[in-house]
Structures are given as C-alpha cells and as structure tokens.
C-alpha positions as CSV (number, residue, x, y, z in Angstrom):
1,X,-3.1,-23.8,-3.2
2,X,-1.3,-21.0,-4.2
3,X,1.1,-19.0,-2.0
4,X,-1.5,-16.2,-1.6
5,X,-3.8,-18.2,-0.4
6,X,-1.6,-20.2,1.6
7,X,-0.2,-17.1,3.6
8,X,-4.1,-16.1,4.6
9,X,-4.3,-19.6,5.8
10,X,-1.6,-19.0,8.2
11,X,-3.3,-15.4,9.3
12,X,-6.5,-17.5,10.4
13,X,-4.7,-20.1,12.0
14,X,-2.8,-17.9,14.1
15,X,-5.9,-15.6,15.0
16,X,-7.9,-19.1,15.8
17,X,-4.4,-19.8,18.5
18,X,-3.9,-16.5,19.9
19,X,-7.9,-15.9,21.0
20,X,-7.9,-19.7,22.4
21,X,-10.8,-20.2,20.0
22,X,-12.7,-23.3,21.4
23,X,-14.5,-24.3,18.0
24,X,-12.3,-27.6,17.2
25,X,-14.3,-28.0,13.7
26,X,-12.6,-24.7,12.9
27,X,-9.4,-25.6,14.2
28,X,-9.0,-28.4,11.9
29,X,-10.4,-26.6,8.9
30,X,-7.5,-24.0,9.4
31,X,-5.1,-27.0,10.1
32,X,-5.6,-28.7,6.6
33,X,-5.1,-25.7,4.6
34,X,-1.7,-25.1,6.6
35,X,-1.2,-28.5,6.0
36,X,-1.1,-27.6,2.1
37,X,2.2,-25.7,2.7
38,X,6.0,-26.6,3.0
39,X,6.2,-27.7,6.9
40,X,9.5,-25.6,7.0
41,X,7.6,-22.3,6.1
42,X,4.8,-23.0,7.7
43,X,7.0,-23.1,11.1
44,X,9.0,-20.3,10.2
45,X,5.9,-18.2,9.6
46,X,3.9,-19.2,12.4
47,X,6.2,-19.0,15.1
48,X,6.9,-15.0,14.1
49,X,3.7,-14.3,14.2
50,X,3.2,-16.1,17.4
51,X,6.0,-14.6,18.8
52,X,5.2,-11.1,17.2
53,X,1.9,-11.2,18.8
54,X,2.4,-13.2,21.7
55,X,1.2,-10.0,24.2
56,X,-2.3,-9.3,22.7
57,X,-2.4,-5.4,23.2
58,X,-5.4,-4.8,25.7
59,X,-4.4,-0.9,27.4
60,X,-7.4,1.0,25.8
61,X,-6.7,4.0,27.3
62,X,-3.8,6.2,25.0
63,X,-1.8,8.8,26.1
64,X,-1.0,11.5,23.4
65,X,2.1,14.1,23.8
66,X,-0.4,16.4,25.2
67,X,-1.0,14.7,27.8
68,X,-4.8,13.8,26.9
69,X,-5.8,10.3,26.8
70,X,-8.6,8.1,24.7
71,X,-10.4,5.3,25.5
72,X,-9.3,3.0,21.9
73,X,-11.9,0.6,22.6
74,X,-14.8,2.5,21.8
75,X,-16.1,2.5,18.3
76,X,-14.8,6.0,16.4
77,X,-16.9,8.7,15.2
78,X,-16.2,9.0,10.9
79,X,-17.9,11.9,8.9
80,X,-19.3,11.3,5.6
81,X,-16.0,10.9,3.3
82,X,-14.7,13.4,1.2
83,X,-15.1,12.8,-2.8
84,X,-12.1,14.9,-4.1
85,X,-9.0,13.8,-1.9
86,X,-5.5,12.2,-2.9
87,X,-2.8,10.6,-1.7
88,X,0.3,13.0,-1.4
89,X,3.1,10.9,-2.0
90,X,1.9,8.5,-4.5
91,X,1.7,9.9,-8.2
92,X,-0.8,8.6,-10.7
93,X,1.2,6.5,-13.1
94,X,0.9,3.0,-13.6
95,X,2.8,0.5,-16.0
96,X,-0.2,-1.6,-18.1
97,X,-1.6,-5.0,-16.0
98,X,0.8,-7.1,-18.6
99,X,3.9,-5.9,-17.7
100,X,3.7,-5.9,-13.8
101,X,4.0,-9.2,-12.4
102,X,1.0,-9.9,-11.3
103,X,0.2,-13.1,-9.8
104,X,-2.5,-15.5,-10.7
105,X,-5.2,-12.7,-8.4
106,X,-4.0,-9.6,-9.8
107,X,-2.3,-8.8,-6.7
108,X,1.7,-7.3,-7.5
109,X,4.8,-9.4,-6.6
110,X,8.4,-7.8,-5.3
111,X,10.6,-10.6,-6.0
112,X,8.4,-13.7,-5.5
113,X,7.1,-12.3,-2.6
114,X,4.3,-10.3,-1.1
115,X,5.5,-6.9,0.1
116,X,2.9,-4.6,1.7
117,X,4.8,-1.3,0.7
118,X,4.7,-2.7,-3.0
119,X,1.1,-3.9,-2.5
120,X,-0.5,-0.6,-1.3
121,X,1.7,1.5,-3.6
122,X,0.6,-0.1,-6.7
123,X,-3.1,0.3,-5.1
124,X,-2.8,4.2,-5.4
125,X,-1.1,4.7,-8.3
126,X,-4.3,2.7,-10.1
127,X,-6.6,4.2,-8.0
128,X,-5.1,7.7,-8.8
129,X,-4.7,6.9,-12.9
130,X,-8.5,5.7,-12.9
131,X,-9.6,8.4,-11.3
132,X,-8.6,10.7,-14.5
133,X,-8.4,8.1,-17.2
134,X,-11.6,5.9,-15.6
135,X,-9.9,3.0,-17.7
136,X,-11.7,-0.3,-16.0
137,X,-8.3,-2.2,-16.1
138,X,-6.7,0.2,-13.5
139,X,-9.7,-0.2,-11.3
140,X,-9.0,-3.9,-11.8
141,X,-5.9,-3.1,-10.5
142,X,-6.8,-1.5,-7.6
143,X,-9.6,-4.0,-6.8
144,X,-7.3,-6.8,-6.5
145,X,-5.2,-5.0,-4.2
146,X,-7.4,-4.4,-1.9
147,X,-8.8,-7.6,-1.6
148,X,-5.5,-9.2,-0.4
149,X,-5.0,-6.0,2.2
150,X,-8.7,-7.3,3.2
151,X,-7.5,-11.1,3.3
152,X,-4.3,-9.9,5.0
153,X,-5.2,-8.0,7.7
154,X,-3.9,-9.6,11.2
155,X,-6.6,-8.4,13.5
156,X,-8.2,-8.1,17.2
157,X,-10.9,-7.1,18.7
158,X,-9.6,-3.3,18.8
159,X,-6.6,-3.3,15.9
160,X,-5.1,-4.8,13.1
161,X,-1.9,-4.7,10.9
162,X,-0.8,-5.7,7.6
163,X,3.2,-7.8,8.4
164,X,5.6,-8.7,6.1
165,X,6.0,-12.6,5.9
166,X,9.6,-12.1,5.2
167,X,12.8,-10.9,7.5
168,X,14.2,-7.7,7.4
169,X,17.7,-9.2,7.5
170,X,19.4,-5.3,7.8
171,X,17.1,-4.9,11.1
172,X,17.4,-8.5,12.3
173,X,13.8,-8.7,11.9
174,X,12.4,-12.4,11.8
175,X,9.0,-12.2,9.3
176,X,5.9,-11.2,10.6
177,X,7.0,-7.8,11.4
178,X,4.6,-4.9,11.5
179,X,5.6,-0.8,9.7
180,X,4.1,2.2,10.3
181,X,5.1,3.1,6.7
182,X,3.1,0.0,5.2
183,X,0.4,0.8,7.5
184,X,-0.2,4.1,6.5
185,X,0.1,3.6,3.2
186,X,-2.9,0.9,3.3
187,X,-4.9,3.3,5.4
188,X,-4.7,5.3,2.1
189,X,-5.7,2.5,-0.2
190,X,-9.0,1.4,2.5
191,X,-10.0,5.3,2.1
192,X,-9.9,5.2,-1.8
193,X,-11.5,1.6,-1.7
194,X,-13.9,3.5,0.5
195,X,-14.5,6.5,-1.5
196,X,-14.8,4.3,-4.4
197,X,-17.5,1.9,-3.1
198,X,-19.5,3.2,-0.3
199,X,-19.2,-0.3,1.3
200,X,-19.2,0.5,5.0
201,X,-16.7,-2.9,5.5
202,X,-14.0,-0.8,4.8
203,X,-14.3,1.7,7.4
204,X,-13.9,-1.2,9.9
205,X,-11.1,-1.8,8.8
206,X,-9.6,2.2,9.0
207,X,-10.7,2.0,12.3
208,X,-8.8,-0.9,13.1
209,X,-5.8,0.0,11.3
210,X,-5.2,3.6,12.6
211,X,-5.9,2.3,16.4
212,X,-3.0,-0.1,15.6
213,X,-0.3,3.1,15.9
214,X,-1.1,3.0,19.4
215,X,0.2,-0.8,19.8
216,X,4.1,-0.5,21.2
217,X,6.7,-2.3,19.4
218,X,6.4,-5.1,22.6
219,X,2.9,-6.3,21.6
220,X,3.9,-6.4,18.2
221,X,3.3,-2.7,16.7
222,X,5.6,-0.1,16.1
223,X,4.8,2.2,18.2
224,X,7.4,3.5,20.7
225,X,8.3,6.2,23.2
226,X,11.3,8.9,21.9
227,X,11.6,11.0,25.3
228,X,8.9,10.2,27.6
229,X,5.6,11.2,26.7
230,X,7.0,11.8,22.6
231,X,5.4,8.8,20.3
232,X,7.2,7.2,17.7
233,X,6.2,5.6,14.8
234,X,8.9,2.9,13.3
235,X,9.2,1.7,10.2
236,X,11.3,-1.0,11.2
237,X,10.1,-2.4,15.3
238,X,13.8,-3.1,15.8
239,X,14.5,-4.3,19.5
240,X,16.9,-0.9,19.8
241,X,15.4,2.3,18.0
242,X,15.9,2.3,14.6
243,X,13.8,5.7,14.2
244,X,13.6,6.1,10.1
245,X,12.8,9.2,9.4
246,X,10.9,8.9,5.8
247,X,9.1,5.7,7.2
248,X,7.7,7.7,10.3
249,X,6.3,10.4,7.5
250,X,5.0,8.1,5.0
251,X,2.9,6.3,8.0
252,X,1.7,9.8,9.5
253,X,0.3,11.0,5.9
254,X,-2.1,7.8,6.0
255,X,-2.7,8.9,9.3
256,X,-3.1,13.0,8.2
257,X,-5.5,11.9,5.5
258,X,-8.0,9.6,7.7
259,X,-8.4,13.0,9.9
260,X,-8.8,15.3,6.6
261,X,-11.2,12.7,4.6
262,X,-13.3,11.5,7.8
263,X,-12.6,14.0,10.8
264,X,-11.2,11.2,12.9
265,X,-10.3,13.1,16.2
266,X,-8.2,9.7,17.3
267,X,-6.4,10.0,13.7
268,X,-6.1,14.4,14.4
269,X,-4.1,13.4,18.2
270,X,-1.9,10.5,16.6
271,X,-0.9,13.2,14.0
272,X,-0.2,15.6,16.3
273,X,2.0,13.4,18.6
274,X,3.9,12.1,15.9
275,X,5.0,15.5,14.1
276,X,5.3,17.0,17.5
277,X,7.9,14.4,17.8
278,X,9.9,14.7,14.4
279,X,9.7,18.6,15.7
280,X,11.5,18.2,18.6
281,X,14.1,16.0,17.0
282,X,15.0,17.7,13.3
283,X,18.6,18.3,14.7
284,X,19.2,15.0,15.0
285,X,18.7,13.8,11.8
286,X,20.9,16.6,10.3
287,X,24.4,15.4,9.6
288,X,25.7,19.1,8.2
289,X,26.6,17.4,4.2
290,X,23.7,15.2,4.0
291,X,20.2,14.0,6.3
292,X,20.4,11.0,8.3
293,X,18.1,7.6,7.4
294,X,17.9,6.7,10.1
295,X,19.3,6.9,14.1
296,X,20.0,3.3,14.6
297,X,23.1,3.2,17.2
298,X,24.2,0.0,15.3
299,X,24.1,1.5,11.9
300,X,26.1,5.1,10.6
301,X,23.4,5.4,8.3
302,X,23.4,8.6,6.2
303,X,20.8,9.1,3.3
304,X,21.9,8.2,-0.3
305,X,20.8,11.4,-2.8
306,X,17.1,10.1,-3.7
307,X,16.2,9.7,0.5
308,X,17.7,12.9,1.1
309,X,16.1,14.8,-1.3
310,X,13.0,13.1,-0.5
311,X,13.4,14.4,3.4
312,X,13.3,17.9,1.8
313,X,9.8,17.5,0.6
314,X,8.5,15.3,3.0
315,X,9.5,18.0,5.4
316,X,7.6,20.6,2.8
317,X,5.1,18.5,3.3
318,X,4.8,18.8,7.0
319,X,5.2,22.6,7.1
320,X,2.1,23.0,4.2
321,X,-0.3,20.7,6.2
322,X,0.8,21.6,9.8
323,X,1.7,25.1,9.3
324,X,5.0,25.0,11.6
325,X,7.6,27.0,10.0
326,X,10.7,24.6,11.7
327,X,9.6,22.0,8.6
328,X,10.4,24.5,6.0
329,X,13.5,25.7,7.7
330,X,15.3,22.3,7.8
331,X,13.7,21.8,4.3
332,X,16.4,24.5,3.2
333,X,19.3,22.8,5.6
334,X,18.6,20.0,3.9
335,X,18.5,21.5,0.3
336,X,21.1,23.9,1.3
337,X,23.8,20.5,1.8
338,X,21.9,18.7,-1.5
339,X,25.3,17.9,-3.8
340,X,22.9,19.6,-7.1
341,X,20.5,18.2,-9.6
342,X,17.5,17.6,-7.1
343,X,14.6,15.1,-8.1
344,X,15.7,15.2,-11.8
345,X,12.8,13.3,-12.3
346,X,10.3,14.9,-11.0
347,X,8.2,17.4,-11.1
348,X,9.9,19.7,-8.4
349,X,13.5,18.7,-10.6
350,X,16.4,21.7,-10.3
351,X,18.6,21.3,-13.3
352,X,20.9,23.8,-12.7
353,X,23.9,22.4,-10.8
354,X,25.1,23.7,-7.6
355,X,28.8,24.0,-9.3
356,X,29.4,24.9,-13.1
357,X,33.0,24.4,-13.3
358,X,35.5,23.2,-11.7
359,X,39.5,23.6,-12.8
360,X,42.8,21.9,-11.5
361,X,46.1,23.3,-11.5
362,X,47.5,20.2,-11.3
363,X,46.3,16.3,-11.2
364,X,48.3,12.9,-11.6
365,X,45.7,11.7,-14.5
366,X,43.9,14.5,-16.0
367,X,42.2,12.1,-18.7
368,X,41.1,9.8,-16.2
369,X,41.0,11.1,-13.2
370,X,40.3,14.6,-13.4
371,X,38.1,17.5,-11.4
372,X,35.2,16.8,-14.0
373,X,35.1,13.8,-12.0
374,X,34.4,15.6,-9.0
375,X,30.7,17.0,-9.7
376,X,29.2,14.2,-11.4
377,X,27.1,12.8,-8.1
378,X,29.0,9.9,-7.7
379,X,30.7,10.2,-4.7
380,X,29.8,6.3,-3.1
381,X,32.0,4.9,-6.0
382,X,33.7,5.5,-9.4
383,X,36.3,8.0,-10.3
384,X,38.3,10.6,-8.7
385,X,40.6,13.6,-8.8
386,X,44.0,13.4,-7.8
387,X,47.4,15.1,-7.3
388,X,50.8,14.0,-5.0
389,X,52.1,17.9,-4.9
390,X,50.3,20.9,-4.0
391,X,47.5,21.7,-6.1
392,X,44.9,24.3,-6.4
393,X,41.0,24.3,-7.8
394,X,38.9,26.8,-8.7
395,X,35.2,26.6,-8.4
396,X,32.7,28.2,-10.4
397,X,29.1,28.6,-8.9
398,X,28.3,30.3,-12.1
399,X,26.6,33.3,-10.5
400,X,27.1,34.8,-6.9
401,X,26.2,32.4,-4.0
402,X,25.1,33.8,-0.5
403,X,26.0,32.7,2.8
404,X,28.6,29.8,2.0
405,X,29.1,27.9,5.0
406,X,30.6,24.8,4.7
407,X,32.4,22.3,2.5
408,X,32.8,18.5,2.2
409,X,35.2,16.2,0.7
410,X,34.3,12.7,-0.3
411,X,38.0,11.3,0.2
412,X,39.0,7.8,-1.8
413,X,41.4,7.0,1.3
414,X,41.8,7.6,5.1
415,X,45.3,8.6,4.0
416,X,44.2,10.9,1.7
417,X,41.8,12.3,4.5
418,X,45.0,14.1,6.3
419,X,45.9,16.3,3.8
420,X,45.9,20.5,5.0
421,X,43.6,22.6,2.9
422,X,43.3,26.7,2.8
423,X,40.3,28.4,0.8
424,X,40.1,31.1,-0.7
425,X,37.5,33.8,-1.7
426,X,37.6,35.7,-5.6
427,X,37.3,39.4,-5.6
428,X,35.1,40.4,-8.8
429,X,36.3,44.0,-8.6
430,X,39.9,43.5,-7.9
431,X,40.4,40.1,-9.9
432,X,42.5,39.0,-6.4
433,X,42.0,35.8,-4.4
434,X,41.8,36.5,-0.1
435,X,42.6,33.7,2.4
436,X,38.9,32.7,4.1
437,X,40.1,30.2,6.4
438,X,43.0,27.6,6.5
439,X,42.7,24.1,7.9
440,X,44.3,21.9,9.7
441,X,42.8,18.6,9.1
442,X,44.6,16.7,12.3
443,X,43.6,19.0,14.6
444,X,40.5,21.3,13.6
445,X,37.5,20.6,15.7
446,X,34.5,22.0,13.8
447,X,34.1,18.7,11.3
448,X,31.6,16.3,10.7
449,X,33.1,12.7,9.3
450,X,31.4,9.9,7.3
451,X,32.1,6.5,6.2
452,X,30.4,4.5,3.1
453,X,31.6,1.5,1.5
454,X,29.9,0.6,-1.8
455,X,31.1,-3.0,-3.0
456,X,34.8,-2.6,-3.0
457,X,35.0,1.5,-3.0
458,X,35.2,2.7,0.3
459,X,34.2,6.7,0.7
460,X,35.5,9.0,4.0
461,X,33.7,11.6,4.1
462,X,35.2,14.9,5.9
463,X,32.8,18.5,6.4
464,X,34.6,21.0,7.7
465,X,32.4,24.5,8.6
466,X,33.1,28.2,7.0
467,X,33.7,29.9,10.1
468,X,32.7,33.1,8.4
469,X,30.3,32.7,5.8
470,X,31.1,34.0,2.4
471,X,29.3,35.3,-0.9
472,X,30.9,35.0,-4.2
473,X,30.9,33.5,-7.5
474,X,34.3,31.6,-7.1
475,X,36.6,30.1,-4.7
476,X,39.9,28.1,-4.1
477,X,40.9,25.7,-2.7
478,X,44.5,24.8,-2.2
479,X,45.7,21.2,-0.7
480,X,49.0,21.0,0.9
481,X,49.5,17.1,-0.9
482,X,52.8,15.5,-1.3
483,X,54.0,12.1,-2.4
484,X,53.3,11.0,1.3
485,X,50.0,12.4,1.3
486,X,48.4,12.7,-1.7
487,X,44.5,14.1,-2.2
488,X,42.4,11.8,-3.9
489,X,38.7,12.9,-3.8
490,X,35.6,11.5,-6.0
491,X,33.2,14.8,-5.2
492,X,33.4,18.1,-3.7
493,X,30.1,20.0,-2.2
494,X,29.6,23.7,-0.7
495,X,26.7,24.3,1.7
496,X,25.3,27.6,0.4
497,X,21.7,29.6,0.6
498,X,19.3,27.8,-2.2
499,X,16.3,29.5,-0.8
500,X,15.0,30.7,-4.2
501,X,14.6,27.1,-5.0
502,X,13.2,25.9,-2.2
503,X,10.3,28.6,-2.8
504,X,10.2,27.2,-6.1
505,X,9.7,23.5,-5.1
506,X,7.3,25.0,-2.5
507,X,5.1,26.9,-5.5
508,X,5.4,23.3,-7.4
509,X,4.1,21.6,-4.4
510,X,1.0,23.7,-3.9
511,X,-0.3,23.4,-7.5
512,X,0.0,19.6,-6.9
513,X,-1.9,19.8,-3.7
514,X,-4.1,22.1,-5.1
515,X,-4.6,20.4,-8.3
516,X,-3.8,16.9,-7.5
C-alpha cells in the first residue's frame, strides 16, 4: 500500500472511533489496512487526530460579528455556479506533469510528504492553465488533485477539514492540525472541480468545508475569538494566538469566492466577520519599516520582503472586493516602508528603486564594504558599510520624494546600534544642506527596534520617525562614529509617499480581475 493510500486508511479509522461506529466487520476492515503501516506512524498519526478531534463540534447555532446568528446544521442554499470565475491568488502557470514530482496517483509531493497548501495550489494553477490552453494533461493534473482532497477530507455530520499529517515544529503543532489557509484554498479547487463537472458530490463537500470556519481551534478548527464577538481565522491553531496575517486572507478568498460563485449567505457573514476583523486590527500588524507575519507573543516575527509585499496586495485585494478604503490606505503604509524593487517578478513589479545612489565620505573598506552595499535588499545577511570616525552619506532619490517620514538602519551589531546620527535636507535652489532633525540614539523615544538572525548574521534593526516630514531629492546623513563606536550597517530605507505606484499596482490588479 502506498503512503497515499495508507494516510486515507488512517482518516477512516479515526472517523469509524470518533462516531463509536458499532459495525465490527468495518472495524476490522479499517484495522488491516492500518495494520499495513509502520506501527510508529500509525500511533503518531492517530493519536493527533484523536486528540485534534477529541471534542466533536456539535453548537449549530453561529454567532457572526454582527451579532446575527445561523443555525450550521441545516443544509445551505447554493445558486446555480458561475461559469467564468477565478481564483485571485493563484496564477495560471504550471511546470509539465514530468517535472513535478508526482507520485504514483498524480497527486504532487512537498518533500516526501503530502501538504494540503502544495496540493490545492497545484490544483488551480492546472485548472487555470486548462482553462485557456484546454491541454488534457493539465486537466489530468487537476483531476488527480481533487480526488485526494475528496479521499482526504476528515468529516462529520455538519463539517469537514483537510490536516496536515505532519507537525508544524515552529508552532509546536503535533500533525493532524487543521489551516484556514489550506482550507480555503481547497474550497477554490471543490468550486473549479465543480464548475468543471456538474457533479453535485462536490457541493457537499463546499458545504462542509466552509461550515468548518465556524469550528474553534478547541474542537480542532481554527477558528478563534480576537476581541469578543471579532472571529479569527488561523493559519496555524496554536494553543496561544499566532494570528498570521496572509494565512487569515488566503482562507477568506476561498471563502469570498463560495459567496460570489454560489450566493452562499453563510459563506457572505463568515466573510464579513473575518475582514471586519483584519479591519479593526491593521495597526497591529504595522511595524513602521516593515508588516508584521504574524502576532505570536512567543515569536518577534516581522515579514521577510516577498510576505510583505504580498500584504500590500492582499490588502488591495480586500479594498477592490469589499470596497473599504482602510485596505487601500495601509496598502500604501505598507508600500510606503517597502525597501524598493517590489514583486520583481510579477506582474504588478516596480523596477525603479526607492534610492538611486548612495555616496560615502568616508568607509574603512570601500571595495568591500562599501554604501553600494547598502541598497542591494539584503539586509538579513551579507555585506555592509562601515566607518570608525565620523562620516557622512548622501542619498539620491533620483527625483523629488514627498512626505519623507522616517528612516531605518539595519545595524550588523548592538554596538554599532548606539551611534548619534543628524540628517540633513538639500536645497535645489541654494545648493546648501539644512539640519532636519538630530538624534540621540540612547535616549530618543520615537523608535521602533527589530532583531533577525539569519544563520550566523545577526541584524538590529533601529526606525527612528521624521518628526517633520520632508520633500526633496537628497539628504544626509551624518554619524557621530569613533573607534569606540563604529557604524556598521548592511541597508538603509526612507519611508516616503509611493502613492503613484500603488495606483499603478491597483490599475494592474483590475485588468487581472477584470481579465483573469
């Protein structure tokens, strides 16, 4: 028996344990095909799930942030399915069946393993090439991915979920654990399989998958309270809120699209309690140089480049399909604190940098260490620029910037973290530099700090606010560094106004939603 199989076994034994199922003959038929696997893994396995799903979720009646309620145990109402939709997030390229693995069924492998996420993604980007190239070995594709969601799908009487069946080591998650960003994306995958085939099966499971947001992260789901009365969605059901941000989106668009391609009024309120949600908690993912991943109190986790730019137009995303302008306005914080080349791969990509030049008066290793070093992206690791006696740099925007607010300097060392810094603003007409703002770096208030370690580079990160906002092409910076503190940075960032390209990333985004 293969592992594929094997892991479905499991599913039915479990179901067959948890509902007490009296039919012995059953039983036993479940029990030798468990029997086929590794006793280790089949404990391992098992006992998650068991303990996953231990509390069988029977409340049927949901409360929404509204206030309004539902009674989940009542068959929904779906209207006859859209034929020209899409999935948002998922693109439509897909690498030939030969060179994915693939195993012995067609259905994708991450590592040896089967990973939901990986699973549904590789659903829709065949489903969405085959809808314009109609090429039968991307349906194939497709197919094959939907029948392991369909031989996969944990299920009651009134939900279902797809789980990993391995840990989440970084969220001391045992396997078996349940996302709402897998989830979401397979409710995407059941509406294509839908769309594509008429067969009425699928819309069974839709049903049961979107009534599984309403499951709390106790009976296994991963749905919990924010404030009281404000539902979450988690990626990850850590025992302590984790609240990832992209995860929460990604498992509301599957959610989004049930509503637009069926009129589900259970899918419309789950929507609305979950964006009403992010809504009222934007601030808090906003860490003034970067987004936040995530709000885990036992992880400082700050977004790397690609999930930060992807917050921008996830949040783009929300504002063009909820119409709430607070979307589009943390979009531009966000872009606003991008460090430059945004989604270079991509079709909303910004070549232009957000810094064209930048000069040193002085630095201890100008051929390897110097300020070219410090606009190159790399800030987690890699090289730096340098001095150990006061040293200025100039930096060119390359045209005039509006509404410069803030600055942040990706320091090599804690040492180097102390150093005093003035800036200064150029005057165009008078060719003269004028002191904006000095700082004090033990004592000034107004900062935001940050810590990464990458392998053996560790980065602290230091923003420090422009108390008056300035326009201009260029400005200095001078550091106060000695051979007792000496400045060693890897990248240097200024927050500044990029609102002409975030109305061009919003023009790209409506031709694709328009024109998917």
């Amino acid at each position: 028996m293969n592992s594929y199989s094997a892991k479905f076994a499991i599913v039915l034994l479990l179901v067959s344990v948890i509902s007490s199922c009296s039919d012995k003959n059953k039983q036993q038929a479940d029990q030798t095909k468990v029997d086929a696997i590794s006793k280790s893994d089949t404990i391992s396995l098992s006992e998650s799930l068991a303990k996953r799903f231990k509390n069988t979720y029977d409340n049927h009646i949901v409360t929404f942030n509204d206030g309004t309620s539902m009674d989940i145990s009542k068959p929904l109402q779906f209207d006859s399915i859209k034929e020209v939709s899409h999935t948002f997030f998922v693109g439509d390229w897909i690498e030939p069946a030969n060179q994915l693995d693939l195993d012995e069924n067609g259905v994708i492998m991450l590592n040896g393993t089967y990973h939901p996420t990986t699973i549904a993604r590789t659903a829709l980007k065949a489903i969405n090439s085959y809808k314009k190239s109609k090429l039968e070995s991307e349906k194939k594709i497709f197919l094959d991915q939907v029948k392991w969601g369909e031989e996969n799908f944990y299920q009651t009487a009134n939900y279902g979920f797809w789980y990993f069946s391995e840990p989440a080591p970084l969220y001391n998650l045992d396997s078996g654990w349940t996302s709402a960003f897998s989830q979401g994306f397979f409710l995407n995958v059941f509406l294509e399989a839908y769309r594509l085939t008429k067969d009425e099966k699928y819309t069974i499971i839709i049903e049961k998958a979107l009534k599984a947001y309403m499951v709390p992260v106790e009976n296994g789901g991963f749905l919990r309270d924010w404030e009281e009365g404000e539902l979450w969605f988690e990626e990850y059901g850590t025992e302590r809120p984790s609240r990832v941000l992209n995860g929460t989106i990604y498992g509301l668009e599957g959610v989004y699209n049930v509503y637009r391609d069926l009129n589900s009024q259970l899918a419309l309120k789950i929507f609305e309690s979950g964006v009403e949600t992010i809504k009222n908690h934007l601030e808090d993912y906003d860490a003034k140089y970067t987004s936040r991943y995530s709000l885990a109190d036992w992880k400082n986790e700050i977004s790397q480049e690609n999930y930060h730019e992807g917050h921008v137009i996830q949040l783009l995303w929300l504002y063009e399909v909820s119409g709430d302008e607070i979307f589009k306005k943390y979009a531009q914080i966000f872009l606003n604190s991008d460090l430059g080349g945004f989604m270079t791969r991509s079709i909303y990509k910004l070549d232009k940098p957000k810094i064209t030049n930048v000069e040193a008066s002085f630095c201890i290793d100008c051929e390897k260490h110097g300020p070219e070093n410090l606009t190159d992206e790399l800030w987690a690791h890699g090289n730096y620029w340098s001095a150990h006696k006061p040293a200025d740099l100039i930096v060119d925007f390359g045209d005039e910037k509006e509404n410069i607010s803030g600055v942040t300097l990706y320091h090599v060392s804690a040492q180097s973290v102390n150093v005093n810094f003035d800036i200064f603003a150029f005057n165009s007409d008078t060719n003269e530099w004028s002191l904006v703002q000095k700082f004090d770096t033990k004592h000034i208030k107004d900062r935001v700090a940050g810590y990464n370690e990458t392998g053996k580079f560790e980065t602290f990160i230091e923003h420090y606010k422009i108390f008056e906002p300035l326009n201009g092409r260029k400005v200095k910076i001078s550091f106060y560094a000695d051979a007792n503190n000496i400045i060693a940075i890897r990248e240097l960032n200024f927050n500044y106004d990029r609102k002409k390209e975030l109305d061009y990333i919003i023009s790209r985004m409506k031709n694709r939603i328009a024109n998917p």
